[in-house]
C-alpha positions, -999 to +999 in steps of 0.1 A: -062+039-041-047+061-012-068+070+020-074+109+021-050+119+052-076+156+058-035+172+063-050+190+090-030+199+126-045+170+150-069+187+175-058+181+206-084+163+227-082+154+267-094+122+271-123+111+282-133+114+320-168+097+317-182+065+298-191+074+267-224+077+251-234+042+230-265+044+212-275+020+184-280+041+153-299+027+122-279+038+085-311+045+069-331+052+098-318+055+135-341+034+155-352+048+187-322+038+208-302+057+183-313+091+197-308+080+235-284+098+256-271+066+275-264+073+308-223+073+317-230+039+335-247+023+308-232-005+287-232-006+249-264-007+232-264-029+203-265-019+171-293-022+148-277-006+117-243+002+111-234+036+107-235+060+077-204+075+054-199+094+025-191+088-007-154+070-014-126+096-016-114+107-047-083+091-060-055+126-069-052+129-101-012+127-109-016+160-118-028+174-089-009+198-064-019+177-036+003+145-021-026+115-022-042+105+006-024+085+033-051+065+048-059+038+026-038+028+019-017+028+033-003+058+045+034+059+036+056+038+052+058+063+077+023+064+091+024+028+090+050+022+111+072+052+113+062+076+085+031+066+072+037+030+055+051+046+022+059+080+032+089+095+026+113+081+045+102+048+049+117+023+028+116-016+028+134-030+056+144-057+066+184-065+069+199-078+034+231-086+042+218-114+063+197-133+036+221-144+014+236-177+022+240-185-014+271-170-033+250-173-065+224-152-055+241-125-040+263-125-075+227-122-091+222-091-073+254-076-079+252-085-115+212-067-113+223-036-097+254-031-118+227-034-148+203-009-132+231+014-129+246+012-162+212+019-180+207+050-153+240+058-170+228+058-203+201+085-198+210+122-197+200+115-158+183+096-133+151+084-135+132+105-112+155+136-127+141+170-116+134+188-086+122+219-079+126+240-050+101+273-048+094+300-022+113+303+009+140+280+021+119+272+055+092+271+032+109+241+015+124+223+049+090+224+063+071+207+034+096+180+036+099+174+070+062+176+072+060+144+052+088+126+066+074+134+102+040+123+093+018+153+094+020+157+056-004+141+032+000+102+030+005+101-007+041+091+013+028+057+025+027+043-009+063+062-017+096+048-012+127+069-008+137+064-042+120+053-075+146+024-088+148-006-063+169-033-077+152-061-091+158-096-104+168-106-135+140-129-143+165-163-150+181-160-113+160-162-085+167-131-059+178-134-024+159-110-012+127-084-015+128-055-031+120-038-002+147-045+022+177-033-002+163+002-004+176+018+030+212+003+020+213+034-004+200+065+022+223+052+045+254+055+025+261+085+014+299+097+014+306+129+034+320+145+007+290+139-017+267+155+015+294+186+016+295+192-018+259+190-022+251+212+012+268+234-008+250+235-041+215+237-017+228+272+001+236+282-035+201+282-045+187+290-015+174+257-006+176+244+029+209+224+036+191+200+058+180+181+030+221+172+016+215+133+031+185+130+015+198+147-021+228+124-020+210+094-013+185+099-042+211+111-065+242+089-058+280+098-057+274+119-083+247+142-066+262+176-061+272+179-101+236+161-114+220+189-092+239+216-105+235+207-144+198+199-133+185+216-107+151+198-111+165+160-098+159+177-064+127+162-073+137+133-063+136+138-025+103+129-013+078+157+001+096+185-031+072+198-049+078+210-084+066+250-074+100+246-050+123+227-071+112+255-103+125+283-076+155+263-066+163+262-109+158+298-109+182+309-082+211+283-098+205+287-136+191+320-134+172+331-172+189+299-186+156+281-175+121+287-183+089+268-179+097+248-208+133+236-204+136+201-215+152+191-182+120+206-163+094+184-180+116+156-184+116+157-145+082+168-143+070+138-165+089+111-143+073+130-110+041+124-126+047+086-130+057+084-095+029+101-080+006+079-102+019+050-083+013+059-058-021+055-063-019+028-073-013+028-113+019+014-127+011+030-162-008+064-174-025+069-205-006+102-224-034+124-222-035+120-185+003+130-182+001+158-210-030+169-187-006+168-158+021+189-175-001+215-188-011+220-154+022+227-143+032+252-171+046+235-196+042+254-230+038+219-251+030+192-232+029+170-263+066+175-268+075+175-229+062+134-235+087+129-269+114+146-255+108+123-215+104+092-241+138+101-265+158+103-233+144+070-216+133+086-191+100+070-192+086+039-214+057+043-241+029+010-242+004+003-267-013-034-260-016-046-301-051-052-312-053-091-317-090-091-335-094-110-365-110-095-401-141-113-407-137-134-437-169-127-461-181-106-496-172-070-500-209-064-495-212-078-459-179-061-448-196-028-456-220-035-431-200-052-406-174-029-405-187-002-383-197-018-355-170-048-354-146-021-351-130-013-322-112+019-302-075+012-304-059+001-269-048+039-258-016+047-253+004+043-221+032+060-204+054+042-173+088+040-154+105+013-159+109+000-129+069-010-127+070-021-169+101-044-153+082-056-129+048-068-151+067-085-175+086-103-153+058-110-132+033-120-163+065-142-180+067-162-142+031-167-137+030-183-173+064-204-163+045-217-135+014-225-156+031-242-182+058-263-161+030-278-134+028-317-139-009-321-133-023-346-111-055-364-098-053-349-058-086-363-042-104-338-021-123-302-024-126-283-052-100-265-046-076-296-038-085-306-074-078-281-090-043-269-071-033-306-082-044-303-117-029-266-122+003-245-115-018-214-109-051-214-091-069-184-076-090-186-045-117-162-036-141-157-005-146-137+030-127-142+062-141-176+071-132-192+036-096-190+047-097-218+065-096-238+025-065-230+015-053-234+049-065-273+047-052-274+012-016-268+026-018-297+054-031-321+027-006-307+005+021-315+036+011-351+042+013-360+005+050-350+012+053-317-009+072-288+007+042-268+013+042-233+027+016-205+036+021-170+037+005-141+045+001-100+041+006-089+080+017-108+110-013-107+127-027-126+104-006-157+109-027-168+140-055-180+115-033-193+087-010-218+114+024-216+128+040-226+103+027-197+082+052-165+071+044-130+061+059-128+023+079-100+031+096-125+055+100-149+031+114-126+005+136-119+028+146-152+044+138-144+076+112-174+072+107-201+050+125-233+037+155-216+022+166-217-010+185-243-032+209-239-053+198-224-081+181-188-059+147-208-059+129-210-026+122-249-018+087-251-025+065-278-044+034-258-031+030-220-023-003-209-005-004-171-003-036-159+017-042-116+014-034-118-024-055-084-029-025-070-008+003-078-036+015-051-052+035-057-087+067-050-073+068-078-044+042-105-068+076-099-092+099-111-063+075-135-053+069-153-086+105-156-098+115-170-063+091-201-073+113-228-091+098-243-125+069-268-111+059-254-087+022-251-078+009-212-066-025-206-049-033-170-045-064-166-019-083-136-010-106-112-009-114-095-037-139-068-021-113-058+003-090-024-003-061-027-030-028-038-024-008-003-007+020-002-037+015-001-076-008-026-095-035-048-088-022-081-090-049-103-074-074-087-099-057-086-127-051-124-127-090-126-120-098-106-147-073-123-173-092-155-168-066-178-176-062-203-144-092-218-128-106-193-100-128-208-068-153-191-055-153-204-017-192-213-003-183-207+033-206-176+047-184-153+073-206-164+107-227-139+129-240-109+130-207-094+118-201-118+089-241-103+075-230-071+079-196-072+060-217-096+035-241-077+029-216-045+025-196-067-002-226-062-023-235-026-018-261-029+005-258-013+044-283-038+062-298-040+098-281-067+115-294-083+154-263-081+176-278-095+204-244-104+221-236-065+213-212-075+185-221-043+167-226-010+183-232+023+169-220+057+186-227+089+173-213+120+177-215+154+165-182+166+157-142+152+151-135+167+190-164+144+204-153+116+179-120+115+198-134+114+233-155+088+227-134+067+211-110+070+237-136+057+260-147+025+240-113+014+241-102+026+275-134+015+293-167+005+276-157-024+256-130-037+281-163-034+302-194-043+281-178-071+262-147-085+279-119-078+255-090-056+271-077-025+256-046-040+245-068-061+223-088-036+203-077-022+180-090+017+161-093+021+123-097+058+109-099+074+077-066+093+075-036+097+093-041+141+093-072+159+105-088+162+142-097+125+142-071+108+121-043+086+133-026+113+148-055+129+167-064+094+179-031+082+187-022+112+211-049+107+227-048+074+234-020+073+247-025+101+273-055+077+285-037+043+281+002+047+286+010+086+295+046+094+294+072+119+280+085+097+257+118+094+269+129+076+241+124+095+205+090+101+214+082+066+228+079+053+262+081+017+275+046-001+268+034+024+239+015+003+215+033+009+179+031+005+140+065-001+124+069-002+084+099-019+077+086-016+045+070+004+027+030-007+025+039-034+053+025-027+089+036-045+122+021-037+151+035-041+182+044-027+218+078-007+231+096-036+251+129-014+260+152+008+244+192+009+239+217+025+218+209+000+192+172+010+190+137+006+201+132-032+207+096-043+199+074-073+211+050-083+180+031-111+187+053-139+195+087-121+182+108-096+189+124-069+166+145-039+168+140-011+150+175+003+147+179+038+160+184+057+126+149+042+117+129+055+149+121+086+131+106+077+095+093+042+102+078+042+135+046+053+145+023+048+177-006+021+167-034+023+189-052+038+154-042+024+120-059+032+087-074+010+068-050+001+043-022-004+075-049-029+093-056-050+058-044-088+065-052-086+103-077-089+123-090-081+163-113-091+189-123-057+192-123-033+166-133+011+168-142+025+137-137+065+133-157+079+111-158+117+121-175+141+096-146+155+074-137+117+069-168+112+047-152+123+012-126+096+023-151+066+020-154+038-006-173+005-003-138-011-005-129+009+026-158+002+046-157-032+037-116-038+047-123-015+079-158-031+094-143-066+085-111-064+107-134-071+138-139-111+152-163-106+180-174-066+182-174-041+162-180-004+175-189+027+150-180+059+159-205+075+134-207+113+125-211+113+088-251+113+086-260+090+054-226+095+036-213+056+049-248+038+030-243+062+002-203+050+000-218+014+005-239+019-024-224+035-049-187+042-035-171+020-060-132+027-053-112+042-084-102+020-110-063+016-114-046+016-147-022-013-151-006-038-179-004-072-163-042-084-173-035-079-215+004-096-209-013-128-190-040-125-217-013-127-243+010-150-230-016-178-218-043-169-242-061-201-249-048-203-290-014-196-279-012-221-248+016-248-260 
């Protein structure tokens, strides 16, 4: 699911001159203290009841005109980090030249991409062909650059550059992520292809600033693809198909109409992508014949043959596997009606996310079926991860500490044991010795890999499993060699994983490992709150230590200035944690209280400066995607011609200067989605009232449950948070890998 960004221009706020107001506000019923004006010298009051939100946000259908929402979820990869953690313009990062020690795998990869390339080449064009360009060219420049600079929707922080990352063939382990190849191919374009296509884009009116980005998407070939189908300008992030249709008109003048088979081919793959962004790595045809007919096209039915015949897109149908009950004629009359069954519906995806399922389905089995079990002595869990290859883990913030002892018992049985997490921040509870994945996909971190491409593993603990998209559990999976023993641990109540699929669910759901459910109650009065939120209920917790405060305002403007206050001066004050320490979590990343909003002023309060250096100044806290869904957070240390060098935690990084722009934001506020895998001492939640269709148990849950000692609720959404608690069940995503794990490990076919 995507967090609703509200796309509107960030109010400017001053900040806050005075303490700010802290009253303890009951969700169902504000107690007393709720309605006090505290005093500008007074101290947080603690909260009896957290604060109320609306309902979840509604997940875009594909269809829809508008970009999905890029709080949850991440954001795109710019918001997170630089555009929202998947917006346009992000893309993974990391550097892969430096990851490949082994000549093997680096021939794998060459051998993978000159594979993707040659089926690119047998379609009439590439994958995410069409593009349309509409109204005026400024018109056009300024939709784009409003995503890429962040002040777009945040359907960009689940969207990459481009929609075909390389990926693995599933015999060779890869040497890298799929993440950090996709800048190489931005970066590269030849100054002839930008010419040539500069030129095609004045042609039809359409602004030349976007030539890189064209030839990026489109390859060597761009400026003749565009100009025999004017619709692959589709393909730059932030195009919508109303601007790529008037683009098509001014190059192909009458030749074109609403239902030219190059139009809905494109329109069908834009479809796709914007559904995965969501979350989905598969639509069901009505949704996308729904999705066309809202854009025009005269047969939508034959829009979907026509995307299918040309391979543009992939058709799925799960085959039904019930049995016919044996019995007399006369029974089966009976019987019939009611045994029977709706057919599995039909499904429509790229094939980069079909790729991906199937590979990531045939290595989960690989590792199932090529465990050696043993008799391990211990927990529950520690039997079962030494009877099983696969074993899921489930359970609240304090149950991480299991799989965590799992791995040291793991170590001094002398198995190469490694545990790895969703966000850096996360690493403090899960040891040194723990890695982010996207690190270890990358070989930043980890034990290397032998000879064969497989990392050097006998056990893999991965904690934030609910944060694995389909894409990187692929990468993941096939870097295990055969044996190898895979614990997936997480949360399942917590937001979805910020790219396509639902991985950790899906292998819950399938039912075909053993799954432990972990005993261990999160502690204190913020562990019952979160609880008790986990199971739809918005209780009244005692916070006697102030661990949970309530503040409520009255509008987005107020929302600002008082956050700005808790984190500047009240909780520094009332509860000891420093501002550098606490950490904001809003709804969006648009809107007068979104990331934006918050961020500006935050920094005016905390670290005011011109920002000398692309907008930042020395000391500005930071969010940097170097992927897209992946957050760091961090603080400016310096800057040089090489970049922006940043401290994060215990490391330093440089985001390179090309990368300042599109995947570096400021972090005081994250969403949701960008905060998932970490945690604080001190955490603001911004809940201002045009943030209430934006709410979901999921996100209340992820968002309340990033705080370790206090937890502050900027509230102005009435009783729209207990109704999200209660009935805000977040959107269901539509995905394959459940019915191929079903298939493959299905207890009569297990050999």
């Amino acid at each position: 699911m995507t967090e609703p960004s509200g796309e509107t221009a960030p109010e400017a706020v001053e900040p806050a001159a005075e303490d700010l107001r802290e009253g303890a506000a009951g969700a169902p019923a504000p107690g007393p203290e709720a309605t006090e004006e505290p005093k500008p010298s007074e101290e947080p009051v603690p909260a009896e009841e957290p604060a109320t939100t609306e309902e979840p946000g509604a997940s875009e259908e594909p269809g829809a005109g508008e970009e999905p929402g890029a709080g949850e979820e991440p954001a795109t990869a710019q918001e997170a980090g630089g555009g929202h953690g998947g917006d346009a313009g992000a893309s993974g990062g990391g550097d892969a030249p430096e990851l490949s020690d082994a000549q093997a795998e680096l021939a794998a990869q060459r051998e993978l991409r000159a594979r993707i390339e040659a089926r690119k080449a047998e379609k009439s064009g590439p994958l995410t062909s069409g593009a349309k360009l509409s109204g005026t060219a400024a018109d056009l420049l300024a939709a784009v650059r409003a995503v890429e600079g962040g002040s777009a929707s945040g359907s960009t922080f689940y969207e990459a550059p481009e929609p075909a990352p390389r990926r693995p063939a599933a015999e060779t382990a890869p040497a890298m992520t799929v993440r950090p190849p996709a800048p190489e191919r931005p970066t590269a374009p030849a100054p002839g292809t930008t010419a040539a296509v500069r030129e095609v884009l004045a042609e039809g009116g359409a602004p030349e600033a976007l030539a890189g980005q064209v030839a990026a998407a489109l390859g060597e070939g761009a400026a003749t693809a565009l100009r025999e189908d004017p619709w692959q300008l589709l393909a730059v992030s932030g195009v919508r198909p109303e601007q790529a249709d008037g683009f098509a008109r001014a190059l192909l003048g009458s030749a074109c109409g609403p239902g030219d088979p190059r139009r809905t081919v494109a329109l069908t793959v834009w479809l796709l992508e914007r559904a995965a962004l969501q979350g989905h790595t598969a639509l069901e045809v009505q949704t996308v014949r729904a999705g066309l007919a809202g854009h025009a096209v005269p047969d939508p039915e034959e829009a979907v043959e026509t995307a299918v015949s040309e391979a543009a897109v992939l058709v799925f149908q799960e085959e039904e596997t019930a049995e016919e009950p044996d019995g007399d004629e006369d029974a089966g009359e009976e019987s019939s009606a009611p045994e029977q069954e709706p057919a599995a519906p039909v499904l429509l995806g790229l094939d980069r996310y079909a790729l991906a399922e199937e590979s990531l389905a045939d290595g989960l089995a690989r590792l199932v079926r090529t465990a050696t079990a043993d008799t391990w002595e211990g927990g529950e869990l520690e039997r079962a991860a030494g009877a099983h290859g696969l074993v899921l883990h489930t359970g609240g913030e304090a149950s991480r500490a299991e799989p965590v002892a799992l791995a040291a018992a793991a170590r001094e049985r002398g198995l190469r044991t490694l545990v790895a997490v969703h966000a850096g921040d996360g690493r403090r509870a899960a040891g040194p010795d723990a890695v982010t994945v996207a690190d270890l996909l990358s070989g930043t971190a980890g034990p290397g890999r032998d000879e064969e491409g497989a990392l050097a593993l006998d056990l893999l603990v991965v904690l934030d499993a609910p944060q694995l998209d389909v894409e990187t559990g692929a990468m993941l999976v096939e870097s295990l060699p055969d044996g190898c023993r895979l614990v997936l641990s997480g949360d399942p109540e917590v937001l979805g994983a910020p790219g396509a699929g639902r991985v950790f669910a899906d292998v819950l759901a399938a039912r075909v490992c053993p799954r432990i459910a972990s005993r261990v109650p999160d502690p204190g009065p913020l562990g019952e709150l979160v609880s008790g939120i986990g199971v739809g209920e918005l209780n009244q917790v005692e916070a006697p230590g102030k661990e949970v405060v309530i503040v409520p305002v009255r509008d987005a403007g107020e929302a600002v200035h008082r956050t700005v206050q808790l984190v500047a001066d009240s909780v520094p004050r009332a509860i000891g944690v420093p501002s550098e320490q606490t950490q904001v979590v809003t709804v969006g990343h648009g809107g007068s209280a979104g990331t934006r909003a918050l961020n500006a002023a935050l920094k005016q309060r905390l670290n005011p400066g011109p920002g000398r250096f692309g907008g930042y100044d020395i000391g500005d806290r930071v969010a940097y995607a170097p992927a897209p869904g992946h957050t760091v957070t961090g603080t400016v240390l310096s800057a040089d011609t090489d970049g922006l060098r940043l401290r994060c935690g215990d490391d330093e990084l440089l985001v390179p200067r090309e990368r300042v722009e599109s995947a570096l934001r400021h972090g005081w506020a994250l969403t949701a989605h960008q905060a998932a895998g970490a945690r604080w001492p001190a955490v603001v939640v911004v809940l201002p009232g045009d943030a209430a269709g934006g709410l979901s148990r999921p996100w209340v849950y992820t968002a309340f449950g990033r705080a370790e000692r206090h937890l502050s609720v900027v509230h102005g959404v009435d009783q729209a948070l207990a109704r999200a608690v209660a009935e805000g069940v977040a959107p269901e995503r539509t995905t394959r890998l459940r019915p191929l794990l079903e298939g493959l490990l299905a207890v009569g076919g297990e050999e």
